[in-house]
N, CA, C and O atoms as a printed pandas DataFrame, in Angstrom:
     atom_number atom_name residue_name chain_id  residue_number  x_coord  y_coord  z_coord
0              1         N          UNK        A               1   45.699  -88.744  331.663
1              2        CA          UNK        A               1   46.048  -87.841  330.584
2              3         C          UNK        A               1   47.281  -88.349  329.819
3              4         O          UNK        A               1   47.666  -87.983  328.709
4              5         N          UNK        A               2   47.923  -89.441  330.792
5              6        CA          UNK        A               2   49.318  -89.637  329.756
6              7         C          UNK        A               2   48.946  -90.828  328.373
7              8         O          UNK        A               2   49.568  -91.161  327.364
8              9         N          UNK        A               3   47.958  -91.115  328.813
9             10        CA          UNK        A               3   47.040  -92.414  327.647
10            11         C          UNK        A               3   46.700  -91.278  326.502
11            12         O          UNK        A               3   46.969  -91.505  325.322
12            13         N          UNK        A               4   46.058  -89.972  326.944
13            14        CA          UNK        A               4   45.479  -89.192  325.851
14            15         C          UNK        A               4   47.088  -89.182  324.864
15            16         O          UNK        A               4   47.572  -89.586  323.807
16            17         N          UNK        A               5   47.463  -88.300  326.281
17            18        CA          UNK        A               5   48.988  -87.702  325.059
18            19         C          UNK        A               5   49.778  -89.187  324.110
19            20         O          UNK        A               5   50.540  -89.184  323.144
20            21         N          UNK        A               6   49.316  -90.067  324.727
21            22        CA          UNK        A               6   49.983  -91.442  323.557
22            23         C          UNK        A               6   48.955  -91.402  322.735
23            24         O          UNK        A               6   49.154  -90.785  321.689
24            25         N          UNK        A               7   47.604  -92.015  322.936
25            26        CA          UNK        A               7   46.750  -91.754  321.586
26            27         C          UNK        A               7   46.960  -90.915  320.253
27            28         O          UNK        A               7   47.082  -91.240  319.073
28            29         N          UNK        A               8   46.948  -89.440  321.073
29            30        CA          UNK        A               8   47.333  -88.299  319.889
30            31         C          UNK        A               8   48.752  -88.939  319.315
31            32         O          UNK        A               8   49.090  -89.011  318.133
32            33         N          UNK        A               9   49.544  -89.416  320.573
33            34        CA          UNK        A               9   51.034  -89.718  319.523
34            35         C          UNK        A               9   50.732  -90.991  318.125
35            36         O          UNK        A               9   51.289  -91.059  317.029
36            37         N          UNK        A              10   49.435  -92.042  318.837
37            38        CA          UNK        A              10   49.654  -92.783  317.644
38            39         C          UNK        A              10   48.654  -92.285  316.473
39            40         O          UNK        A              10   48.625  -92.972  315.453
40            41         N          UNK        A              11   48.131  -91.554  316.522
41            42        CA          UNK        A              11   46.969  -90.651  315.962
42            43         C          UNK        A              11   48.223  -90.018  314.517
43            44         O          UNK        A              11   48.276  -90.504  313.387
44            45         N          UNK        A              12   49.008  -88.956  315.001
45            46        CA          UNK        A              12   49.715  -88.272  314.508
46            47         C          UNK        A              12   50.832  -88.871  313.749
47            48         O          UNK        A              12   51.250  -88.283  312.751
48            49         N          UNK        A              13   51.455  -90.207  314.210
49            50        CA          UNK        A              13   52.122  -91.254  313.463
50            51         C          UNK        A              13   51.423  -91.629  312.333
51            52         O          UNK        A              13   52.137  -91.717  311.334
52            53         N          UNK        A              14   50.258  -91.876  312.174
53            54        CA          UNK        A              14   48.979  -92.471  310.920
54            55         C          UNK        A              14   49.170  -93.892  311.529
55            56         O          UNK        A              14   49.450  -94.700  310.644
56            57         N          UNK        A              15   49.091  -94.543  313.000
57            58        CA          UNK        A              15   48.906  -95.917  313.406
58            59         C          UNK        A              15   47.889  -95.952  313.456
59            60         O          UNK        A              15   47.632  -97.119  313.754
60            61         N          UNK        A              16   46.274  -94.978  313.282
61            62        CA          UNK        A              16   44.951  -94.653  313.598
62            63         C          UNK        A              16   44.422  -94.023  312.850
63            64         O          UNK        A              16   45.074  -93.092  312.375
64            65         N          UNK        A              17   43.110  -94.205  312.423
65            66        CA          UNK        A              17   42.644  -93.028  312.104
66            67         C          UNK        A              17   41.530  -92.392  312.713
67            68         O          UNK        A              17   41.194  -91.216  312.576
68            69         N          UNK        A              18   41.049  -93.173  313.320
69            70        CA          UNK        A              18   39.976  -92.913  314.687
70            71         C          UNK        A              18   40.757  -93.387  316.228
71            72         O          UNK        A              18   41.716  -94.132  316.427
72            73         N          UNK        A              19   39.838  -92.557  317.235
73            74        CA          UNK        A              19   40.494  -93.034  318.505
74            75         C          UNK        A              19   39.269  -93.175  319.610
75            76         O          UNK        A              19   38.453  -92.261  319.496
76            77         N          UNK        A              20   39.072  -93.808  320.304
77            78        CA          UNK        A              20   37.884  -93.615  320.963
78            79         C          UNK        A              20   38.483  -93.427  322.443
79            80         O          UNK        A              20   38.713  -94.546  322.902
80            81         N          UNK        A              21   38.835  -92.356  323.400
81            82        CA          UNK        A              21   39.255  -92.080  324.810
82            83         C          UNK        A              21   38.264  -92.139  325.506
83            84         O          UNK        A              21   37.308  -91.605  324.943
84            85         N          UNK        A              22   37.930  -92.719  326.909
85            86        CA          UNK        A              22   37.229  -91.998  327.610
86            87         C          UNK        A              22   37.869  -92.272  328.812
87            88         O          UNK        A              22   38.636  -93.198  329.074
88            89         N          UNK        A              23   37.384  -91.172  329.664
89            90        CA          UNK        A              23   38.076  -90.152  330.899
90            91         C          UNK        A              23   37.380  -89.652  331.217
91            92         O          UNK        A              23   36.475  -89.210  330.510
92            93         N          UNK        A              24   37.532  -89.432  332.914
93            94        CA          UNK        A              24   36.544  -88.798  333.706
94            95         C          UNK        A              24   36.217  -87.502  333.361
95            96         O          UNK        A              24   37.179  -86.734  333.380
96            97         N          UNK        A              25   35.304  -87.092  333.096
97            98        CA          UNK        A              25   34.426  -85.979  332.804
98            99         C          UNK        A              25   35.166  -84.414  333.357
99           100         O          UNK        A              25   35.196  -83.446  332.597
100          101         N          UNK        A              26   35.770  -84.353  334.868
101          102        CA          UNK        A              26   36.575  -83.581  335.250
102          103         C          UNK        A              26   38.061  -83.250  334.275
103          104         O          UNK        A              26   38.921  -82.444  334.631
104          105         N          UNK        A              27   38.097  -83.779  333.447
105          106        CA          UNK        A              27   39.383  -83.680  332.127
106          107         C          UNK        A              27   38.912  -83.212  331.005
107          108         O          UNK        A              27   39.845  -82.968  330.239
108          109         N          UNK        A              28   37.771  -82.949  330.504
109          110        CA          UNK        A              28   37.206  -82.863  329.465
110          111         C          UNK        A              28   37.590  -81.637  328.964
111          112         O          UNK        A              28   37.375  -81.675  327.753
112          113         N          UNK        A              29   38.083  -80.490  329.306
113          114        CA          UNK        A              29   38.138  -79.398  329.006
114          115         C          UNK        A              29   39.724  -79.244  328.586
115          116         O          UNK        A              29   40.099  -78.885  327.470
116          117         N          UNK        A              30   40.273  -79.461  329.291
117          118        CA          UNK        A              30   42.030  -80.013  329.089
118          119         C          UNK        A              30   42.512  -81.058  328.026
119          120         O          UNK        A              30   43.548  -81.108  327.362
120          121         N          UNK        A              31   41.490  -81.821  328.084
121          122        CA          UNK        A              31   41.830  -83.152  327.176
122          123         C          UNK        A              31   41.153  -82.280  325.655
123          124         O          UNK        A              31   41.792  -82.495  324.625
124          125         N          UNK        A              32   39.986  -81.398  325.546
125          126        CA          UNK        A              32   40.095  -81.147  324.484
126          127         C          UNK        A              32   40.867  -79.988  323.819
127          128         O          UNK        A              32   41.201  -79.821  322.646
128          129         N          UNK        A              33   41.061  -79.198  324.985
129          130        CA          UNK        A              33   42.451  -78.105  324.642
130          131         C          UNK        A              33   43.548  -78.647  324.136
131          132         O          UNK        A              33   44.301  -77.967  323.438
132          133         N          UNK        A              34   43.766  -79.786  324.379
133          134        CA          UNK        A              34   45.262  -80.476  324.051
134          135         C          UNK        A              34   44.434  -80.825  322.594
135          136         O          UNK        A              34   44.899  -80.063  321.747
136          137         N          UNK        A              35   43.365  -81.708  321.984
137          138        CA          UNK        A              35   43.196  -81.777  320.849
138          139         C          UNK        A              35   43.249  -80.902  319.843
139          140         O          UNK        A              35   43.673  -80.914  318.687
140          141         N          UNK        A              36   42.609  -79.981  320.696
141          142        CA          UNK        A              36   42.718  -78.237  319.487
142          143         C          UNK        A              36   43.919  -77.949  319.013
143          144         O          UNK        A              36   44.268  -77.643  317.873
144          145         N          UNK        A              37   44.848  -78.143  320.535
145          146        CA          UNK        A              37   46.165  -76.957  320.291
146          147         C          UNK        A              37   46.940  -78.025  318.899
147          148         O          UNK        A              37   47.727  -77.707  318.008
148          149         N          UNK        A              38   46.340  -79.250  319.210
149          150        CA          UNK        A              38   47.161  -80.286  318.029
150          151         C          UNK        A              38   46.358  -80.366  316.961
151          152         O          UNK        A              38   46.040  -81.444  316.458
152          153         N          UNK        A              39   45.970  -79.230  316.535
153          154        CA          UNK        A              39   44.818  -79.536  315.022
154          155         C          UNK        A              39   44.328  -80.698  314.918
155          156         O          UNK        A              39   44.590  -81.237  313.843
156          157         N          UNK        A              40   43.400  -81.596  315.993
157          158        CA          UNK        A              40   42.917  -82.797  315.981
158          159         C          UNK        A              40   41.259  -82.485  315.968
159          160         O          UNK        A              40   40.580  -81.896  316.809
160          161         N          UNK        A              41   40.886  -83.081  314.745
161          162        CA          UNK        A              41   39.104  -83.409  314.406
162          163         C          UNK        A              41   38.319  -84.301  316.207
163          164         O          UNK        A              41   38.443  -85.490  316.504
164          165         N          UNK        A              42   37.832  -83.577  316.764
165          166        CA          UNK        A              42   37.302  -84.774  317.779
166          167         C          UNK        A              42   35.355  -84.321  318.422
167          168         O          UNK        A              42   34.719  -83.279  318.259
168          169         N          UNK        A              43   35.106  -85.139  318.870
169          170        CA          UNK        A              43   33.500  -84.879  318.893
170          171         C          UNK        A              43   33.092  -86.217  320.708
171          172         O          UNK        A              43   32.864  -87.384  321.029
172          173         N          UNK        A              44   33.242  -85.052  321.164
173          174        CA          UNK        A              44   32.833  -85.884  322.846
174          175         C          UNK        A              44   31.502  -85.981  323.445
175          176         O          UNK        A              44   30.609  -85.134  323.423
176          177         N          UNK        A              45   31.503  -86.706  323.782
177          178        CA          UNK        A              45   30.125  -87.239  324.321
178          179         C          UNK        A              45   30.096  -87.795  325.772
179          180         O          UNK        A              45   30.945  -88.594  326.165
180          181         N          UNK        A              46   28.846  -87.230  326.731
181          182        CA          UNK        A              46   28.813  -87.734  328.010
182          183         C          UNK        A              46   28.542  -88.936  327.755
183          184         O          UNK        A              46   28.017  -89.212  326.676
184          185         N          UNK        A              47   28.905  -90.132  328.890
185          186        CA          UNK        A              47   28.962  -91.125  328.985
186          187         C          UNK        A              47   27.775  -91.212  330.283
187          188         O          UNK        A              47   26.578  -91.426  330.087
188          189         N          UNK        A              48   28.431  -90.986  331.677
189          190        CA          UNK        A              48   27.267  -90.476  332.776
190          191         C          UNK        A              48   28.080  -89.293  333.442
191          192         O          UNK        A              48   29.255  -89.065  333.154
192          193         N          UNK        A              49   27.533  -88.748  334.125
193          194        CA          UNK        A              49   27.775  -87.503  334.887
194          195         C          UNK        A              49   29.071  -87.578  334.905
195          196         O          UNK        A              49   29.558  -86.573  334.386
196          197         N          UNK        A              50   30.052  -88.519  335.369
197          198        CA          UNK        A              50   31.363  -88.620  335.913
198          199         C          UNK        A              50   32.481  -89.130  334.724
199          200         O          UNK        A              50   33.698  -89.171  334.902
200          201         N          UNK        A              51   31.863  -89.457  333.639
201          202        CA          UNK        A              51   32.574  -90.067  332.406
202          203         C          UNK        A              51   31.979  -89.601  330.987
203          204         O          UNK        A              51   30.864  -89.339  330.536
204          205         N          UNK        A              52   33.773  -89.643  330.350
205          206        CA          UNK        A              52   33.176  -88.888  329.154
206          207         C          UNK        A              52   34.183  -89.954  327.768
207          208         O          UNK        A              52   35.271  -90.528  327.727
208          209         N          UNK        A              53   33.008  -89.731  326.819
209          210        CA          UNK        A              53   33.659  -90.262  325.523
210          211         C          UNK        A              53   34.487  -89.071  324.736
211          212         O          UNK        A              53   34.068  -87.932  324.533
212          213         N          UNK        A              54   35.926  -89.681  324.291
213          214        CA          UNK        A              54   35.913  -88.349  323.169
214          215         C          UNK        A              54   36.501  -89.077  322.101
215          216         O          UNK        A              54   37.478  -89.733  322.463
216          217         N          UNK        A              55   36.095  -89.204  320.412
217          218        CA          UNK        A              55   36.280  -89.854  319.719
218          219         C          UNK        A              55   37.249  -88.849  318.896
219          220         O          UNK        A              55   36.802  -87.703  318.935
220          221         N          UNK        A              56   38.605  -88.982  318.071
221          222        CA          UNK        A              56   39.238  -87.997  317.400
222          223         C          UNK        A              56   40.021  -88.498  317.021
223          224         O          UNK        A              56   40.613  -89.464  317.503
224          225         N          UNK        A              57   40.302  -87.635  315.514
225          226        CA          UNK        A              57   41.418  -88.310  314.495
226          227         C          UNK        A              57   40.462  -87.734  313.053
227          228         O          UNK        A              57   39.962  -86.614  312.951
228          229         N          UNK        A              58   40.409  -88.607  312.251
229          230        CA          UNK        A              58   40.371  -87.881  310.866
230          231         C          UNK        A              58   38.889  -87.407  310.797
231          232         O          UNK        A              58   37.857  -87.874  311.279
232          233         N          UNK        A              59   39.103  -86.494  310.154
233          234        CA          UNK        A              59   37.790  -85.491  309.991
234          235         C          UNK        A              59   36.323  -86.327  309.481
235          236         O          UNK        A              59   35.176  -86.129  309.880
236          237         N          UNK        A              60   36.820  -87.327  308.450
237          238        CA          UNK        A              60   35.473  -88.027  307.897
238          239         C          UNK        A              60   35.133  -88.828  309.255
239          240         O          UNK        A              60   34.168  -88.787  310.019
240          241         N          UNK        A              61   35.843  -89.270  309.245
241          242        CA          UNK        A              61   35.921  -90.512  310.565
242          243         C          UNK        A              61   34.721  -89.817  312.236
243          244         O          UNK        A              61   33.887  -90.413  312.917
244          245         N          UNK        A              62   35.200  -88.490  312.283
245          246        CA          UNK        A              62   34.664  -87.659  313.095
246          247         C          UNK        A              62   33.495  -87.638  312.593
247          248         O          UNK        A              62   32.807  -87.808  313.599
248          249         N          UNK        A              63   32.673  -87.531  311.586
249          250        CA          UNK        A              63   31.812  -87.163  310.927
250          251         C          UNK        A              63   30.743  -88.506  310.670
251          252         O          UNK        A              63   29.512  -88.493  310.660
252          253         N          UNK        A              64   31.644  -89.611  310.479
253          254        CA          UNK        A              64   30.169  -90.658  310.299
254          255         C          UNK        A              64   30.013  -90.798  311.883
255          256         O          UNK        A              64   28.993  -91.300  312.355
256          257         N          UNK        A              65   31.239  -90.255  312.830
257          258        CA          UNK        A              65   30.338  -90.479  314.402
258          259         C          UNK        A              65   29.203  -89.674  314.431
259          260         O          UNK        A              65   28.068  -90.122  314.595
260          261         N          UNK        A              66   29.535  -88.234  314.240
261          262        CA          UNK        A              66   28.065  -87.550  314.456
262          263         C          UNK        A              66   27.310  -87.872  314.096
263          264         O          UNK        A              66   26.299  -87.595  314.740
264          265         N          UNK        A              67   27.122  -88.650  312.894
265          266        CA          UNK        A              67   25.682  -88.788  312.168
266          267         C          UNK        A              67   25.051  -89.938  312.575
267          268         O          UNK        A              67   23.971  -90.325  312.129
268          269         N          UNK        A              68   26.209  -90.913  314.059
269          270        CA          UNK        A              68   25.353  -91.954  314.031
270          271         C          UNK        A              68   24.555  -91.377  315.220
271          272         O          UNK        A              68   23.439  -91.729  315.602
272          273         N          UNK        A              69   25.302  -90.482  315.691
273          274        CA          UNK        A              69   24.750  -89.747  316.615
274          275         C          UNK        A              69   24.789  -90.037  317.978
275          276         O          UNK        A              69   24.926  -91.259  318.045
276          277         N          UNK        A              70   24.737  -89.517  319.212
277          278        CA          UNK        A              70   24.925  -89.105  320.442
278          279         C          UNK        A              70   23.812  -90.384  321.406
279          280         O          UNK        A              70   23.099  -90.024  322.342
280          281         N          UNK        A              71   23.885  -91.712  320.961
281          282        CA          UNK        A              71   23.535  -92.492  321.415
282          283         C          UNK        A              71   24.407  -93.303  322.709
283          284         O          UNK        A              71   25.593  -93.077  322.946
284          285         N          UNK        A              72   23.476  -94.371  323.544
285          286        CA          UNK        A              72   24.467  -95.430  323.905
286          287         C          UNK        A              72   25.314  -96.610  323.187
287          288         O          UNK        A              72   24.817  -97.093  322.170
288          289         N          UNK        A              73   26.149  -96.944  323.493
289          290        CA          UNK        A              73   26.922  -98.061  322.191
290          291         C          UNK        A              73   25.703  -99.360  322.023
291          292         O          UNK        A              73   25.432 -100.029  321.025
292          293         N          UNK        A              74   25.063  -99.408  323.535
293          294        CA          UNK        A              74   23.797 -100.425  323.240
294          295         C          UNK        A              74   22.946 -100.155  322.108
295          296         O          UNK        A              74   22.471 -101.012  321.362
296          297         N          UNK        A              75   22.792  -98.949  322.032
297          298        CA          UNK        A              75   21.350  -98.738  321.209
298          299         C          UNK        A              75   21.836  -98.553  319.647
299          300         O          UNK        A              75   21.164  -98.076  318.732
300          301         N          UNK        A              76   23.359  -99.122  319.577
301          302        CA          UNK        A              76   23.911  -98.735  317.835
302          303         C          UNK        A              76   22.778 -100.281  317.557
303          304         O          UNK        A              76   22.378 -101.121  318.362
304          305         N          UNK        A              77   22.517 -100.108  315.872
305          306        CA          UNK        A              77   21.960 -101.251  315.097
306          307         C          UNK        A              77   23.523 -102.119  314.991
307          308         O          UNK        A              77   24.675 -101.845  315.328
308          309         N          UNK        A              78   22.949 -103.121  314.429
309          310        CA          UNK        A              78   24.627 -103.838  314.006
310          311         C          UNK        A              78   25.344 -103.141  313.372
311          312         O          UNK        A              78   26.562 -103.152  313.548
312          313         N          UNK        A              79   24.754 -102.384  312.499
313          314        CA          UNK        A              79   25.350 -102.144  311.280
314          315         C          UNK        A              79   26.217 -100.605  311.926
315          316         O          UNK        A              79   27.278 -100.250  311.412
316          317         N          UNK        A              80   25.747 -100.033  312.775
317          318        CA          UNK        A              80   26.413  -98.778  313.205
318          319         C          UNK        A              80   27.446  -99.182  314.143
319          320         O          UNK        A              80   28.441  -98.487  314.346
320          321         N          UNK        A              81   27.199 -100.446  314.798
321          322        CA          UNK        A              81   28.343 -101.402  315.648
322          323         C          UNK        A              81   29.546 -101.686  314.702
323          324         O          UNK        A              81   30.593 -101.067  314.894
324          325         N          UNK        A              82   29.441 -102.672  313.596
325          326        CA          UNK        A              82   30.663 -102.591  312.826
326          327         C          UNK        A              82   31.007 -101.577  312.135
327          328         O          UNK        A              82   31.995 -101.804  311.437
328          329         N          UNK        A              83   30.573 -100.520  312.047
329          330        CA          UNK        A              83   30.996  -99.638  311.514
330          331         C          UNK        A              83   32.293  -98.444  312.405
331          332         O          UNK        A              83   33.243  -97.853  311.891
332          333         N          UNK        A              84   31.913  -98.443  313.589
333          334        CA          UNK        A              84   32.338  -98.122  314.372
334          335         C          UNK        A              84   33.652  -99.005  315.038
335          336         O          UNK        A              84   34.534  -98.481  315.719
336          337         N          UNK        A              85   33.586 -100.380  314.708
337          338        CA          UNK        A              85   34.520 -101.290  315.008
338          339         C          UNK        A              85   35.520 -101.187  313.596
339          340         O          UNK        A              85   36.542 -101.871  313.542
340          341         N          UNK        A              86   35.329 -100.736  313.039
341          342        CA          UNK        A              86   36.075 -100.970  311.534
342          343         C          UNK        A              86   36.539 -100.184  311.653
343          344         O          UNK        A              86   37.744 -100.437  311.646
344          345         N          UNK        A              87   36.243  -98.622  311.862
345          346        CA          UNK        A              87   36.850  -97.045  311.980
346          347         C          UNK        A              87   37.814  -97.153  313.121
347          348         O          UNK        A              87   38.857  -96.500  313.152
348          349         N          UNK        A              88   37.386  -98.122  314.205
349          350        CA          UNK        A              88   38.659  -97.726  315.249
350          351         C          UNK        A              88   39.623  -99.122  315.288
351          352         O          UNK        A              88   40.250  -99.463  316.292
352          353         N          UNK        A              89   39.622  -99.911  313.925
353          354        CA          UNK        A              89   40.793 -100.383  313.453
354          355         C          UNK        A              89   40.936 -101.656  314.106
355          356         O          UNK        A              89   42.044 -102.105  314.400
356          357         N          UNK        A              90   39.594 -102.399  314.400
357          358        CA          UNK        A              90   39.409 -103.608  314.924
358          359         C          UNK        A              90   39.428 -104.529  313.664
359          360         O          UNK        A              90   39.149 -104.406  312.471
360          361         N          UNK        A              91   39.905 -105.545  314.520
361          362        CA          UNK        A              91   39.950 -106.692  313.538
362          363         C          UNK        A              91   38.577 -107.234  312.613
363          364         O          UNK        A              91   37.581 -107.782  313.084
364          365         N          UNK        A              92   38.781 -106.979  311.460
365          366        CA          UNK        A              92   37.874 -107.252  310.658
366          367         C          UNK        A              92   37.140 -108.205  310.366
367          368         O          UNK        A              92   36.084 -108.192  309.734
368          369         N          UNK        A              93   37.846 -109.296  310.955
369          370        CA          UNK        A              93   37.482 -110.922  310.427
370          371         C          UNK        A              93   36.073 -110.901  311.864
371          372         O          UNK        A              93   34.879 -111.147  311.693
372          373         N          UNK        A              94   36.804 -110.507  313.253
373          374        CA          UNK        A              94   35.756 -110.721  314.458
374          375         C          UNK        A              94   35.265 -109.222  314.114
375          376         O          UNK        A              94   34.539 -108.968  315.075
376          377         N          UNK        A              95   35.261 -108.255  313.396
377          378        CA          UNK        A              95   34.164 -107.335  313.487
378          379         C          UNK        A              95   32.677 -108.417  312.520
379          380         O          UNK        A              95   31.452 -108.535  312.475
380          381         N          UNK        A              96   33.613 -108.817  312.077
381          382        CA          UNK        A              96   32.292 -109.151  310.759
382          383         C          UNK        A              96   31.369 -110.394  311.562
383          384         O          UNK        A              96   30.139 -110.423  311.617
384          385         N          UNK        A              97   32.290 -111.375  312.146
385          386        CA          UNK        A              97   31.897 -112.202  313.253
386          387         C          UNK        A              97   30.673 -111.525  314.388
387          388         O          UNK        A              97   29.613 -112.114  314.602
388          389         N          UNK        A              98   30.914 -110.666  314.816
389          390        CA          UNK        A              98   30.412 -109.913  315.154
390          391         C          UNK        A              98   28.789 -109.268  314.994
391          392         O          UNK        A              98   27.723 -109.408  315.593
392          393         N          UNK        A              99   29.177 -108.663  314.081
393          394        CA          UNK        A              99   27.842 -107.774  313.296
394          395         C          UNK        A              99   26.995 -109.333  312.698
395          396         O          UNK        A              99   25.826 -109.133  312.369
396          397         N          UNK        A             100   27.386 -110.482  312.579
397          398        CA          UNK        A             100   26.590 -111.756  312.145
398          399         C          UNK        A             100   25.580 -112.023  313.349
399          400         O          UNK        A             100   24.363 -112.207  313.374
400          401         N          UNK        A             101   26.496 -111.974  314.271
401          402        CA          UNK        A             101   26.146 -112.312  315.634
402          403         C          UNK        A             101   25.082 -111.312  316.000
403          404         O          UNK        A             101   24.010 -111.917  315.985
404          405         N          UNK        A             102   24.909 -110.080  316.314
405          406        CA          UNK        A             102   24.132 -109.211  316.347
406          407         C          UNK        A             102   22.806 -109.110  315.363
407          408         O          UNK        A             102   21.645 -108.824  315.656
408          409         N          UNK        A             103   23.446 -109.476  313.989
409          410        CA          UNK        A             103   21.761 -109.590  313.440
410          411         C          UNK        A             103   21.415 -111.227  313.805
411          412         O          UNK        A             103   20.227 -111.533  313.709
412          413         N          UNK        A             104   22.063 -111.953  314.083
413          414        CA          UNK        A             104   21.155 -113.344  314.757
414          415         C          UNK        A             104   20.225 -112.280  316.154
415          416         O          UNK        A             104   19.193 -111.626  316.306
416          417         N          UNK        A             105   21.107 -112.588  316.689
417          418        CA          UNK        A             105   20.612 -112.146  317.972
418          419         C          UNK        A             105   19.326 -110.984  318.114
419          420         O          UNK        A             105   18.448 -111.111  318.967
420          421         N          UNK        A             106   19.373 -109.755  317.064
421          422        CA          UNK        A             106   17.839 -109.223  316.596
422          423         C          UNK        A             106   17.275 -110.222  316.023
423          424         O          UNK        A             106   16.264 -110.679  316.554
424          425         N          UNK        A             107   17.653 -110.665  315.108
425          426        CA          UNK        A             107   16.715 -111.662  314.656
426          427         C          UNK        A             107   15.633 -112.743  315.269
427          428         O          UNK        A             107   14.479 -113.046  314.966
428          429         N          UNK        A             108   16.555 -113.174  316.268
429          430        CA          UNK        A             108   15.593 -114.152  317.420
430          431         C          UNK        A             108   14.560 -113.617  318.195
431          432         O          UNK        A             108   13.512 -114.141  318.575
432          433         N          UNK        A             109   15.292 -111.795  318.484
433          434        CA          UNK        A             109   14.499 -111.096  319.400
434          435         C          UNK        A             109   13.162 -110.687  318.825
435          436         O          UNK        A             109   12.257 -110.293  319.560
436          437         N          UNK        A             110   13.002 -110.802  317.171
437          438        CA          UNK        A             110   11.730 -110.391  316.460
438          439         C          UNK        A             110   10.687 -111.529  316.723
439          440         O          UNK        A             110    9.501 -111.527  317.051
440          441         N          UNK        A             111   11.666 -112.560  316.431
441          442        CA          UNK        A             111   10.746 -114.140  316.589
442          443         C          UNK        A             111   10.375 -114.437  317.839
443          444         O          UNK        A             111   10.013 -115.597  318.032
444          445         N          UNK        A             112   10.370 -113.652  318.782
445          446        CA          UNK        A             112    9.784 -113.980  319.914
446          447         C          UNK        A             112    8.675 -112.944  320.523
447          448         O          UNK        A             112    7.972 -113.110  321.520
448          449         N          UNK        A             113    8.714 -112.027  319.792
449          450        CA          UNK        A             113    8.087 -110.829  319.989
450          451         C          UNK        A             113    6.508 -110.869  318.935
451          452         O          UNK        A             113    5.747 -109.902  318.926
């Protein structure tokens, strides 16, 4: 919980504008009371029984998560991969590296199929 309470601190500085936490599932209720009581946008998601995602910080930011929706990070397309790498303030040059890499890598997987 002392990782959450720094997040929110760099959250609330503007060092972030997305945050992606995850923490055992037994915190989930506490960890989002502390987001509320701090007027923080956040949208959590089970991970497995014992682990939980909770993504929070700016309201839009909250919002293209929902819509990519309540998936595994495996099953994002590339394009929902860098998108998600860009929002939580990863380096741009290896996000883009990245998302290249991923449509090779579908790409091969069509040509073999």
């Amino acid at each position: 919980m002392k990782v959450l309470a720094h997040h929110i601190y760099e959250y609330k500085k503007g060092l972030r504008q997305l945050i992606l936490h995850t923490l055992h599932a037994k915190y989930r209720f506490e960890a989002e009371a502390r987001l509320r009581h701090a007027g923080i946008d956040f949208h959590t998601r089970q991970v497995t029984p014992e682990k939980i995602n909770i993504f929070f910080g700016a309201r839009e930011c909250i919002e293209v998560i929902k819509h990519i929706g309540d998936k595994s990070f495996v099953e994002y397309t590339p394009e929902e991969d860098f998108i998600l790498g860009v929002l939580l303030g990863y380096d741009k040059i290896q996000e883009c590296n990245r998302y290249l890499h991923l449509c090779d890598k579908q790409t091969m997987l069509r040509k073999t199929t």
